[in-house]
N, C-alpha and C positions, 0 to 999 in steps of 0.2 A: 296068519293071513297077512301078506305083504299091503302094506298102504295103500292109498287111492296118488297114482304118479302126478292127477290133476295137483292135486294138495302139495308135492313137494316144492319145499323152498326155491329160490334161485342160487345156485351160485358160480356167479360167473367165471371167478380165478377158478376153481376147479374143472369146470367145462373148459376155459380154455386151455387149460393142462393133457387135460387127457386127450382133446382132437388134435393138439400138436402132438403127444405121444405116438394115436394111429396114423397121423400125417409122417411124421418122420419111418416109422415102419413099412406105409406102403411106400414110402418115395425110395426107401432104399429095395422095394422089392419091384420096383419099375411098376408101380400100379399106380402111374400120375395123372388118370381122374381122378379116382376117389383121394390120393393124396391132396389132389389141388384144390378138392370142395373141402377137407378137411382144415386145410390151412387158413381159409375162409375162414369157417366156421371157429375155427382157433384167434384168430384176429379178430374176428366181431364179437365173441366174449370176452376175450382180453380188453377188445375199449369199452365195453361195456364195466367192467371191473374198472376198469380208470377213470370211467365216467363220474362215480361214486365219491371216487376220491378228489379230483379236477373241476368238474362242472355242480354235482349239485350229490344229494342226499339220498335222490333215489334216479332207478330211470325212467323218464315220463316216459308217456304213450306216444310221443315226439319221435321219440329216440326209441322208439320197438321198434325200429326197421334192418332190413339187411345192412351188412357192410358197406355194399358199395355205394350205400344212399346213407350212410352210420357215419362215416369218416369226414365227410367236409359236415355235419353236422356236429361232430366232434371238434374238429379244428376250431370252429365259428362257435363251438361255447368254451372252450380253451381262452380265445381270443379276446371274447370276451369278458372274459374274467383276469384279465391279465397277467395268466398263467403262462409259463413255455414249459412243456411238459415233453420238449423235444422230440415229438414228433413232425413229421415230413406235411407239410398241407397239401403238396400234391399228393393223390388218391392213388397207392399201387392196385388197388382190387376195382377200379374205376368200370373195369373190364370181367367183373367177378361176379356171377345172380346166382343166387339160392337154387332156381330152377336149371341151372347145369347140371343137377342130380339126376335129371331127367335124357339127356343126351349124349350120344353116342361117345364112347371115350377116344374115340380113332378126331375127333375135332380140339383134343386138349393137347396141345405142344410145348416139349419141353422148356422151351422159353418163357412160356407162359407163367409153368406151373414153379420154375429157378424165382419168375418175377414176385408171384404170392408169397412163395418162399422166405424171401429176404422182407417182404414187408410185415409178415407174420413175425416171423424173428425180430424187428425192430420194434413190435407192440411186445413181443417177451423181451427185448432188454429196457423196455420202457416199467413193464411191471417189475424185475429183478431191480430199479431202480430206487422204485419209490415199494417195496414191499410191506416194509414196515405201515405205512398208510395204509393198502388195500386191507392188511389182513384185519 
């Protein structure tokens, strides 16, 4: 009998792995909604995994939010810890909600989905950085 999924652990470098994995497969199969929620979704557990190592021990109930609300609260406890953990403090996903899962994919443009792209990729060369920490 497989476990109750409520009970399983978190882990956020893993999740961020694998939604960049599906992200990068539909992006090359031209499926850039779902690529572009993916790559969300792959950046927001990515700083959530940096948060750990950066800001504090665990992630408060502060920091359980989306991305687009995740990132300048990430910045601002970076900041304050007087860490530079080189990331960007402008917000690439400023423009990114969880509830785009919900809407038509004919509203998601390629521009868009190039922009989450590069900032997703900049929270994986920010983990590929300090690796040794997260893990």
């Amino acid at each position: 009998m497989a476990s109750d999924p409520h009970n399983w652990p978190e882990d956020y470098l893993d999740a961020h792995e694998r939604h960049w994995e599906d992200a990068e497969l539909l992006f090359r199969q031209q499926r850039l909604a779902n690529a572009d929620h993916l790559y969300g979704l792959s950046a927001e557990c990515g700083l959530k995994a940096l948060w750990l190592v950066f800001v504090d021990t665990e992630v408060p109930a502060s920091a359980r939010v989306h991305l687009n609300h995740l990132w300048p609260r990430f910045v601002r406890g970076v900041r304050n810890r007087r860490l530079s953990p080189g990331i960007p403090r402008q917000n690439p996903f400023a423009d990114w909600r969880i509830s785009q899962r919900y809407a038509s994919r004919t509203h998601v443009a390629p521009q868009i989905v190039e922009s989450h792209r590069e900032g997703a990729q900049g929270v994986r060369n920010l983990i590929r950085e300090h690796r040794r920490r997260i893990l």
